[in-house]
C-alpha positions in Angstrom: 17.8 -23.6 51.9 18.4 -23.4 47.8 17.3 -20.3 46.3 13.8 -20.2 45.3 13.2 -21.4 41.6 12.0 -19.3 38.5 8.4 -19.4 37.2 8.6 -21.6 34.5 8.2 -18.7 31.8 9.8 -16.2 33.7 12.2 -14.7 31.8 15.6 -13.4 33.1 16.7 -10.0 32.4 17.9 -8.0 35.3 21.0 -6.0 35.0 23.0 -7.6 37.5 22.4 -10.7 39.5 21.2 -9.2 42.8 23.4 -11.1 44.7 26.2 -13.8 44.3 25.1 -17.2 45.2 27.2 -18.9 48.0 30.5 -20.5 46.5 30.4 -24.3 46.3 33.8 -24.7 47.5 33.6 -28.7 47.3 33.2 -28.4 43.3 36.3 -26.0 43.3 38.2 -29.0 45.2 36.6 -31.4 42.5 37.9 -29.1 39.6 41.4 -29.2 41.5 41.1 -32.9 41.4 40.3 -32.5 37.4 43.6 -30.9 37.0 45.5 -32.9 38.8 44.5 -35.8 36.8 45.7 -34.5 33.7 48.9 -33.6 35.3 49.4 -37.1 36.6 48.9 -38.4 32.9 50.6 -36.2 31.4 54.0 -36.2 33.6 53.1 -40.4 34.5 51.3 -41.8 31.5 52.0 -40.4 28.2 55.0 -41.7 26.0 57.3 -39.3 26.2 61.4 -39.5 26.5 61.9 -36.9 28.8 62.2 -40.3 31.7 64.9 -42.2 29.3 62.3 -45.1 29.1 59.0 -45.6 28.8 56.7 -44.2 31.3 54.8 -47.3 31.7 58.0 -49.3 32.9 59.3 -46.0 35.0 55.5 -46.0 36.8 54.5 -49.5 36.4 52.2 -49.9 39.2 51.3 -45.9 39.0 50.5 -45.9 35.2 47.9 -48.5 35.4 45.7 -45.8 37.7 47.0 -42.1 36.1 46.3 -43.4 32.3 42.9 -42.3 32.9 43.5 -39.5 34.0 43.3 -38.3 30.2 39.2 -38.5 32.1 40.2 -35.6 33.8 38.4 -33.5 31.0 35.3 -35.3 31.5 35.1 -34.1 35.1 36.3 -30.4 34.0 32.7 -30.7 31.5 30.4 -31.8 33.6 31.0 -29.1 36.0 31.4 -26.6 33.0 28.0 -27.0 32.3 26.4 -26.4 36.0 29.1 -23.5 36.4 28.4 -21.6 33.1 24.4 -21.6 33.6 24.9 -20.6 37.1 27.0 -17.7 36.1 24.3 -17.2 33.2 21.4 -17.1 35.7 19.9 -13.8 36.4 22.9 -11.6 34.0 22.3 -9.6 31.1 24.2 -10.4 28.6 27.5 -8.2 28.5 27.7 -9.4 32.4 28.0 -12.3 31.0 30.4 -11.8 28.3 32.5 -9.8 30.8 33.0 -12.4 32.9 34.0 -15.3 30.7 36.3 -13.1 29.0 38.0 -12.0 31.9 38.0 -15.3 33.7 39.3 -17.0 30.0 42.2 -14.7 28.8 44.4 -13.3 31.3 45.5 -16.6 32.4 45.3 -17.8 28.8 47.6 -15.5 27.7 50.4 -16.1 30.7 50.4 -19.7 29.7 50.6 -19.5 26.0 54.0 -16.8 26.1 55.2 -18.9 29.1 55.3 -22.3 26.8 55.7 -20.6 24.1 58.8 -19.3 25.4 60.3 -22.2 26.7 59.5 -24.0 23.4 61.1 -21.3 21.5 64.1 -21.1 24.0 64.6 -24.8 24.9 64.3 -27.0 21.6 62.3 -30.3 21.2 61.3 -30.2 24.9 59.6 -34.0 25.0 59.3 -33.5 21.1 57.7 -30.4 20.5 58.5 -27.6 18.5 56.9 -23.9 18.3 57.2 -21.0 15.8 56.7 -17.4 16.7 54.0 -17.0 14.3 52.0 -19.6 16.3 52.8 -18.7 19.7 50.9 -15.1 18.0 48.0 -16.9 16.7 47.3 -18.9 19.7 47.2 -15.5 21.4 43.5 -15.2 19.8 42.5 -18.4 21.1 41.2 -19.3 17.6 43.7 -20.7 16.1 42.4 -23.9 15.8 39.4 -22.6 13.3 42.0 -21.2 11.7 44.4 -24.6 11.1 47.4 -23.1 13.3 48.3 -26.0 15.7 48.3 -25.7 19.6 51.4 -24.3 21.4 50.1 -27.1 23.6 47.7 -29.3 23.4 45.8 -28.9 26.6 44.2 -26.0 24.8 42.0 -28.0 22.4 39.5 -27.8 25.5 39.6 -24.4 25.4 37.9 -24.2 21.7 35.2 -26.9 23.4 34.4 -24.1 26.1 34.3 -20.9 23.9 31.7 -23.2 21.9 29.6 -23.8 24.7 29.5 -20.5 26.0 28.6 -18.8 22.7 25.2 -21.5 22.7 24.5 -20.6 26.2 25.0 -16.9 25.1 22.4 -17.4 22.1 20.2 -19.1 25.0 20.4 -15.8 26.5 19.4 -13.4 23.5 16.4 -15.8 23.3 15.5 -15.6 27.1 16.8 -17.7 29.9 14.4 -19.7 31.3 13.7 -22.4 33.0 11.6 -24.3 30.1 13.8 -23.2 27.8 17.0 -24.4 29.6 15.1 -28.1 30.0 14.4 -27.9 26.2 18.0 -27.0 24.8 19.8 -29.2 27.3 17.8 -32.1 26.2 17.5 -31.2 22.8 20.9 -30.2 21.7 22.8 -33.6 22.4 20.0 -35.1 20.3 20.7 -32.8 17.3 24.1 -32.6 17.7 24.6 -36.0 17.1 22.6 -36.5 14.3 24.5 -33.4 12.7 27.8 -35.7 13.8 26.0 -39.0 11.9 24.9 -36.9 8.7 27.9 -35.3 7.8 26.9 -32.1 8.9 30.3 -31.0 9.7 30.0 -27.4 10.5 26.7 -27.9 12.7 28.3 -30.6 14.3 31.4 -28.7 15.3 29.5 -25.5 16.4 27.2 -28.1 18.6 29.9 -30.1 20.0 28.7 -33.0 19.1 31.2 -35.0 20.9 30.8 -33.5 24.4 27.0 -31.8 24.8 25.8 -34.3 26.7 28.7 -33.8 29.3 27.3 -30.1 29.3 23.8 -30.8 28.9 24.0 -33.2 32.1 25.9 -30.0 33.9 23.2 -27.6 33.1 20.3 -30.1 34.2 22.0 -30.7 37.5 22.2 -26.7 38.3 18.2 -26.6 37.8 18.4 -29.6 40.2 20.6 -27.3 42.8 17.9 -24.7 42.3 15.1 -26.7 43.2 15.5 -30.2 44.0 15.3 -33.5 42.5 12.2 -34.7 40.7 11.3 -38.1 38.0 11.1 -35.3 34.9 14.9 -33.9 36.3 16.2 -37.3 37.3 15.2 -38.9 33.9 16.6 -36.1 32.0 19.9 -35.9 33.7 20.0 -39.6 34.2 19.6 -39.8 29.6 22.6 -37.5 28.9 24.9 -38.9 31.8 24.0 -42.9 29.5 24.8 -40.5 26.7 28.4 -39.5 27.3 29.2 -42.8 29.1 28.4 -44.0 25.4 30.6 -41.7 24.2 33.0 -42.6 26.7 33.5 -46.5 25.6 35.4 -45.3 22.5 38.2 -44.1 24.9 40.0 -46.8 25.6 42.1 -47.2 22.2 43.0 -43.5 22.3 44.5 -44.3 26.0 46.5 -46.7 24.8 47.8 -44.9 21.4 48.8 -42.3 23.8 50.2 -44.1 26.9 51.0 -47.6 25.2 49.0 -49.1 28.6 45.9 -51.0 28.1 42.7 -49.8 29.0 39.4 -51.3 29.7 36.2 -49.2 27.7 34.1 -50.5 31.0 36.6 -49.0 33.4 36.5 -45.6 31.3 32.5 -45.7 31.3 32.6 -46.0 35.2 34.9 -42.9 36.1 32.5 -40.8 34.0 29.9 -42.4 35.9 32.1 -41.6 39.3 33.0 -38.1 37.5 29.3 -37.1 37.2 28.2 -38.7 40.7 31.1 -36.7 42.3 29.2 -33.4 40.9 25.8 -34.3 41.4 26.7 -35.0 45.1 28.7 -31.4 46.0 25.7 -29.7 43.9 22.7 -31.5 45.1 23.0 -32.5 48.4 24.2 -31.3 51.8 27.6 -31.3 50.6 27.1 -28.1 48.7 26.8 -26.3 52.1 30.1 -27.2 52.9 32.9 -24.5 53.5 36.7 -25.0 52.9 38.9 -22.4 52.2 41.7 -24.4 51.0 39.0 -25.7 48.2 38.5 -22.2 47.3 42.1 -21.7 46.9 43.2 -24.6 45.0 39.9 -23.7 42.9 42.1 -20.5 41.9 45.0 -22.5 40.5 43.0 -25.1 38.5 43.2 -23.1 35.4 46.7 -21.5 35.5 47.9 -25.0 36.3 46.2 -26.9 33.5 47.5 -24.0 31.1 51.2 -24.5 32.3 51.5 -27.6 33.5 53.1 -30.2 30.6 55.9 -28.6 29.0 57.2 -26.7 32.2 56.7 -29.8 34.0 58.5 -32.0 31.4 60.9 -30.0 31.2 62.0 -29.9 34.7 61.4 -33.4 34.3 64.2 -34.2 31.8 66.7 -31.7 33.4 66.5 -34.0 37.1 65.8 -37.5 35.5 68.3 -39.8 36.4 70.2 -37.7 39.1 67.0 -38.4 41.8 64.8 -41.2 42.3 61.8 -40.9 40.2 59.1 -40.1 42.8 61.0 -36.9 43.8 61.6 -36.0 40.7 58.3 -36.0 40.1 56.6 -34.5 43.1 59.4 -31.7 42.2 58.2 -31.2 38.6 54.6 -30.9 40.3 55.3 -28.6 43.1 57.1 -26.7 40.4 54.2 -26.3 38.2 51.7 -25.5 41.5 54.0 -22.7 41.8 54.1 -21.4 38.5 50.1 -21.4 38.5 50.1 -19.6 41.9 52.4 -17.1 40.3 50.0 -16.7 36.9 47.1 -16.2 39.3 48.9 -13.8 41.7 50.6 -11.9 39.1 48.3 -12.1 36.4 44.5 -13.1 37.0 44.1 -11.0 40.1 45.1 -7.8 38.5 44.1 -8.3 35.1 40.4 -10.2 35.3 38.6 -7.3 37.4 39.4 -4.7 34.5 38.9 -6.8 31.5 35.5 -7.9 33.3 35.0 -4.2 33.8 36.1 -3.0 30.4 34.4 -5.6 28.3 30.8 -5.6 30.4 30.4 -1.5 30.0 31.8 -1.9 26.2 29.2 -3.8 25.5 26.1 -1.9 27.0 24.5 1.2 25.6 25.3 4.6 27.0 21.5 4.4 28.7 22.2 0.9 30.2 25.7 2.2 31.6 23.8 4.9 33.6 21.7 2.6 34.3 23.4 0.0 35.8 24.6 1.1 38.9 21.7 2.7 39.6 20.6 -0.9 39.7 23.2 -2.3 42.0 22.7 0.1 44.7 18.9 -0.8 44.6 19.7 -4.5 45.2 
């Protein structure tokens, strides 16, 4: 049965969820999935030398499939958007903070000194070059506001994320509701573009113009997983899914700049079709009832491997290139960078993410809603 919905101006303000909703392992095993993608295109797609000839002619066959995985991101956004509201839903607002804080850094900060140490140690690993200086800066995770390139490039998402959780976090100083959410998810897109098409360069960046529908769509489909599919719902989900397969289209040349393969704009606008259908149906249907526990588990490396993944993996790429066939080279380089992340989340999420969550959720309440708080939790 899905939890009972909100009024439609009920406004959410308890002090703690009073309970955690069931974990939809099947969308852990899709954001697994996600991050596996990029790892295909980045160790199987990109140009890079670290093969001693281009990766089209080392994968031919392979290539023509993993150069899309560069959608990978797509899928992470869509379910971004469903998973941030959810963990929105019924918090205050330090909870909140709390929590994406502690889920962000500590893995953040294990994968920017682990390639920043190799880059600093091992020179010009598949052409890229570090300085100590950056590695620091990247350490805030806003370095890019602040013109200081990425230690590696999978972090530009990163920037996208902390963008949409400070809107959802405004959302929340307003009132989280259920009119409210339906109004800014179908709304925002909408402005965000035109601020894209006027110039508006700092309103367009602050609403991500590029990717809010990606979000919006996420957001719309967690009100459908609280209470069902209806025509307002279905059209409003079914306008910002047209939306980002629009946006979509325009991927194809930046496929081929970066992998030198050819790629079809329709083929691009369908997996962000299959991308969003793949969420909808482990939200929204029966599927969402399903337990896995090895879901759940590869759920838990998704983000230490997407942080670590390209320049460990290249790396042990170029150093067995040549002296093994090419598929066990790479299913090496990925089992190596599976471990690493199960390392960074052993070592380093586990411990770390319970305090920070801790520290930064009572840091941010008063001394009355401190006391109160608990109080709270043993009433629920």
């Amino acid at each position: 049965m899905l939890p009972q919905t909100l009024a439609p101006t009920e406004r959410v303000a308890t002090p703690e969820a009073p309970h955690r909703p069931p974990r939809l392992t099947l969308l852990d095993g899709l954001r697994f999935l996600a991050a596996l993608a990029v790892v295909g295109y980045h160790f199987t797609a990109i140009k890079t030398p670290v093969w001693g000839t281009p990766t089209i002619s080392a994968f031919p066959e392979l290539h023509q499939v993993t150069r899309y995985g560069y959608l990978g991101v797509d899928l992470f956004f869509f379910i971004s958007g469903f998973v941030i509201l959810m963990t929105a839903w019924g918090r205050e607002l330090p909870a909140y903070v709390g929590s994406r804080v502690a889920r962000l850094f500590p893995g953040y900060w294990a994968g920017v000194l682990l390639t920043g140490g190799l880059l600093l140690a091992v020179s010009n690993v598949s052409g890229k070059d570090v300085t100590i200086p950056q590695v620091i800066t990247n350490l805030t995770m806003l370095h890019e506001p602040n013109g200081v390139n990425h230690v590696d490039g999978v972090y530009w998402t990163l920037w996208v994320e902390m963008r949409f959780y400070l809107l959802v976090g405004l959302l929340m100083l307003v009132g989280l509701t259920r009119q409210r959410v339906l109004a800014f998810a179908t709304l925002w897109p909408v402005v965000a573009a035109l601020a894209a098409t006027t110039d508006q360069a700092f309103l367009s960046e602050l609403l991500i113009a590029q990717w809010a529908p990606y979000f919006a769509a996420g957001m719309l489909l967690y009100l459908v997983h609280r209470e069902g599919w209806s025509p307002l719902l279905g059209g409003l989900v079914g306008l910002q899914v047209v939306l980002a397969m629009t946006k979509a289209a325009d991927y194809a040349h930046i496929i081929h700049r970066k992998t030198g393969g050819e790629a079809k704009s329709l083929v691009a606008m369908a997996v962000v079709l299959l991308c969003f259908a793949a969420v909808a149906l482990v939200t929204t249907t029966r599927l969402q009832h399903v337990r896995w526990r090895l879901a759940t588990t590869l759920g838990l490396l998704t983000y230490p491997l997407y942080l670590v993944h390209e320049y460990w993996g290249l790396f042990v790429i170029s150093k067995l290139s040549g002296s093994l066939p090419r598929l066990v080279v790479l299913l090496v380089a990925v089992l190596f960078v599976l471990g690493l992340a199960w390392l960074v989340n052993r070592v380093v999420e586990r411990p770390l993410a319970p305090l920070m969550r801790r520290w930064v959720t009572q840091g941010l309440r008063t001394p009355a809603e401190r006391t109160a708080a608990p109080a709270a939790r043993t009433t629920t």
